[in-house]
Every structure is written in structure tokens, then in C-alpha cells.
N, C-alpha and C positions, 0 to 999 in steps of 0.2 A: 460703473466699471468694477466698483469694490463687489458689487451683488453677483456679477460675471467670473470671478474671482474663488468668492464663496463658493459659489455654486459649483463649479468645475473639483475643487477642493473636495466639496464633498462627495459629491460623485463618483471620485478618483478613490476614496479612501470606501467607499460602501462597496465598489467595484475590485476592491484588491482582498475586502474582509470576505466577500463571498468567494474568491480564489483559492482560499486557504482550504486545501487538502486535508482531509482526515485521515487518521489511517482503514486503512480496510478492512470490514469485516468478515469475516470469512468464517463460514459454517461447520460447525461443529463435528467432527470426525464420528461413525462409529464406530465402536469395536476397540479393541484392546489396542489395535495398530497407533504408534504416534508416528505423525506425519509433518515434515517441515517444509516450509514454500523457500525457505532460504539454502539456494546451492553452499553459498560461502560456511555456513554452520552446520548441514549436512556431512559435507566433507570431511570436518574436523572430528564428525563424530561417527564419521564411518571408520577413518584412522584411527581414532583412540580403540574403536570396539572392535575391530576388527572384522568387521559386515559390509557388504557391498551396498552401493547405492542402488534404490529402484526410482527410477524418473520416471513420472507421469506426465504426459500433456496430452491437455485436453483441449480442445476447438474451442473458443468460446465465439457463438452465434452471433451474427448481426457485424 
């Protein structure tokens, strides 16, 4: 029972460390343009500079 125990225990714990989320990597811009994936920071900093946002979406396949 203790071996059933164990086992489950670890299981649980190998199966929650492979869960863990990295953040994403995300490919290197070219050209002069900076570009931000974040709405909430974009915005802030379309206010302060006084420039409109350009939103891009793309399909992502699959």
C-alpha cells in the first residue's frame, strides 16, 4: 500500500512539473519598428506619446 502511495506521489508531482508553462518565445522583430504583444502596455503608451495603436492579427495555423 505504502509502494501504491509512493508511486501515485510521484507521478503526481513529475506530472504537475511538466505543466509548468514557460513563457514564450517569440521571434525577433525586424527593422527599426518596436512592437508589443501586450494590449494593457500598448495603450499606456500610445497615451503618453500620443500615437495610435496599429493591431495586428494573424491566423495562427493548425
Amino acid at each position: 500500500m505504502r509502494l501504491l502511495i509512493l508511486c501515485t506521489t510521484l507521478l503526481s508531482s513529475l506530472a504537475l512539473i511538466g505543466c509548468h508553462a514557460s513563457p514564450p518565445s517569440y521571434p525577433e522583430e525586424l527593422g527599426p519598428a518596436k512592437f508589443h504583444r501586450d494590449l494593457t502596455q500598448a495603450t499606456q503608451l500610445s497615451k503618453q506619446s500620443n500615437k495610435p495603436i496599429f493591431a495586428l492579427f494573424q491566423e495562427v495555423p493548425g
